[in-house]
N, C-alpha and C positions, 0 to 999 in steps of 0.2 A: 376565812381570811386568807387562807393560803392559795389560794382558787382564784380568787380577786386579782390576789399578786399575779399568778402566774398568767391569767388574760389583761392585764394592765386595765383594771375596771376599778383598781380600789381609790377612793376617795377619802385624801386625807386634808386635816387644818391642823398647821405647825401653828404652835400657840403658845404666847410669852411676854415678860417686856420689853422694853429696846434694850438692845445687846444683851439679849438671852442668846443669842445664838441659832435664831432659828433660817436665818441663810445660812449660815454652814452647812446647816444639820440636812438640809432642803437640798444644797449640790450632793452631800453624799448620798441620802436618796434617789436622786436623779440618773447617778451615773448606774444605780442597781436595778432601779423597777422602770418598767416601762410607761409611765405615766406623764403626764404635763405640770410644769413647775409654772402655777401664778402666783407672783408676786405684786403686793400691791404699792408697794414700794416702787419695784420695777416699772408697773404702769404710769405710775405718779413722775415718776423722772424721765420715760421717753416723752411725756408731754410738756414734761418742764425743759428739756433740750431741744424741742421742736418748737418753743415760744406759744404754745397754744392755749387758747381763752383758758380751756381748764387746769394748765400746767399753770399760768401766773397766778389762777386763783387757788392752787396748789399750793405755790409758794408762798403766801401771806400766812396761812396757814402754821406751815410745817416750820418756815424761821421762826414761827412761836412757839414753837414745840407742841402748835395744839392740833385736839384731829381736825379733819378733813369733815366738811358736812358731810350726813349720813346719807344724802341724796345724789350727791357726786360720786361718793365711792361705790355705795350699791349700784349704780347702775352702771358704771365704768367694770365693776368686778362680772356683774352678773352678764352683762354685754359679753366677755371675755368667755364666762363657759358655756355661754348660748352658742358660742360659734364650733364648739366640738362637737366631733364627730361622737353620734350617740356610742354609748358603752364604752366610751373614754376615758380612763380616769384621770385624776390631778391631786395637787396638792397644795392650799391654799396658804401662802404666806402673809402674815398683815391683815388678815380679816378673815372671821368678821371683829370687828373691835369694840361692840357691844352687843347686849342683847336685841335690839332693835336689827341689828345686821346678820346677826342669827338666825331670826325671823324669819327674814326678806331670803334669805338662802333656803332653809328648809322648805320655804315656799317653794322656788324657784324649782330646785331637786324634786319635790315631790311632783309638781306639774309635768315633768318627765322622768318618772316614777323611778326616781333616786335617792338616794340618801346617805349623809356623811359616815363614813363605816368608820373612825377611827381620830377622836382628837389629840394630837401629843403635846402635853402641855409642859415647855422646859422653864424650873424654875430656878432662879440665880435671887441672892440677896438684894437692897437695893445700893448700900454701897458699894458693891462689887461692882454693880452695874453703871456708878457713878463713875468707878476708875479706868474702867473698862472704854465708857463713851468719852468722859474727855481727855483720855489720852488716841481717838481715834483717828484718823487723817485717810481720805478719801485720791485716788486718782482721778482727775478730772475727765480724762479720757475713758479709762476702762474699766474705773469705778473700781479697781482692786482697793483693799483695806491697808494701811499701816500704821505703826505707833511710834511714840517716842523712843529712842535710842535709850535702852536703862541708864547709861554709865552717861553719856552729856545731855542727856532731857529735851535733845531735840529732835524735831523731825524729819523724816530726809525731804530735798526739795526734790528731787524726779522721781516718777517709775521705771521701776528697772527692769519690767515688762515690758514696757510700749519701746516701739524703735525709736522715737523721737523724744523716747523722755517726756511722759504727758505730767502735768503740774499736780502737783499732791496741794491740798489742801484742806482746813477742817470746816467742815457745814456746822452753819450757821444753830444750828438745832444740835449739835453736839459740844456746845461749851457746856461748863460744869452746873451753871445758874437755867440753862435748858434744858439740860439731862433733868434736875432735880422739878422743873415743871413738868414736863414729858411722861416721869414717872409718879408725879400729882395726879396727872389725867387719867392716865392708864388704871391706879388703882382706884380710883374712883369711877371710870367709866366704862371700864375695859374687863378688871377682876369679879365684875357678876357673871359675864358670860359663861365662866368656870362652872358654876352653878346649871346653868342653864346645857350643858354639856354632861354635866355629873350627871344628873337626873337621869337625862336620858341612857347613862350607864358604856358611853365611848370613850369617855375622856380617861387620858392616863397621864400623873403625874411622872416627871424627870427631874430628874437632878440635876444642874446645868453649871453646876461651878468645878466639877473635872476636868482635865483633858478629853482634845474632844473626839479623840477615839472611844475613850470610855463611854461621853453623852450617848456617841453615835451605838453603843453596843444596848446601851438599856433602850434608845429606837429601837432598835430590831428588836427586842426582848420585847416590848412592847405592842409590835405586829406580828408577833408569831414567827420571827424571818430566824434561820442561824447563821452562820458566816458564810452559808452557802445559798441563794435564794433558788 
């Protein structure tokens, strides 16, 4: 593991449910190891900003809070680490989101004789995870996150990031009645993949309702990394 890290080869899958936190946990990786951050999130919203066939059919989708067919994302994902430079590594956020998509990856890895060294699976309750999503609010622009104000319940209207003040707003798939379907889906078609992971003896559970300097230390503990990599 530690060899992996230091030539930026190791291959990891942040793995969770919606607002487990596993973009946070993905930038602070990022900023340490040398490797590539896909998110499949990420891919799904450059195409939904570019207006494009697969971004609209994205969106019908994701305002339902359901997944994305498994034929869209597989190949939009696997497209994504066809293009790296071999002995590459990355880190896969958002997928795969069931066993079928695990599949199609260990495939994919092993035709260029690779393999996922490492699943970190952050877990959080799911009411936590209801209060968490709809009190979330999005920048329209830069995509940063924010919440409601504790003390008057509301949300700011600009980012206070962007120069021009980009519009905060909350996606369609984070009100409370789509968080609570989103998290239908997910245990029902997303929590076998855990299995399919166990088995093969990579996958490591976290604890995901800390601070998330603490999540981010049981990560390292988890890759073998200490506060030095």
């Amino acid at each position: 593991m530690t060899g992996a890290v230091a030539t930026g080869t190791l291959r990891l899958v942040l793995f969770g449910p919606p607002g487990a936190g596993k973009g946070t946990q993905a930038q602070l990786l990022k900023e340490r190891l040398p490797i590539d951050h896909i998110s499949s999130g990420d891919l799904f919203r450059h195409h939904l900003s570019n207006g494009t066939e697969l971004g609209e059919l994205a969106r019908e989708y994701m305002n339902r809070g359901a997944l994305v067919p498994d034929e869209v994302t597989i190949g939009m994902v696997l497209d994504r680490v066809a293009t790296m430079p071999d002995g590459r590594g990355f880190m896969l956020d958002g997928f795969p989101r069931n066993t079928n998509q695990a599949a199609a990856l260990d495939e994919a890895l092993a035709q260029r004789g690779q393999r996922i060294d490492r699943v970190l699976h952050i877990k959080v309750d799911d009411d936590e995870l209801i209060r968490r999503l709809s009190n979330r609010y999005i920048c329209r622009k830069c995509q940063k996150p924010f919440t409601r104000d504790p003390r008057s319940g509301e949300a700011p209207k600009r980012c206070d990031d962007c120069a021009d003040g980009g519009e905060i707003y909350q996606r369609d798939d984070d009100t409370a009645d789509a968080v609570a379907n989103r998290l239908a889906v997910y245990h029902e078609e997303t929590a076998p993949v855990l299995d399919f992971y166990r088995e093969g003896g990579i996958l490591a559970d976290i604890p995901g309702e800390a601070a998330v300097e603490t999540v981010n230390g049981l990560v390292l503990k988890a890759l073998g990394l200490t506060a030095e990599v």
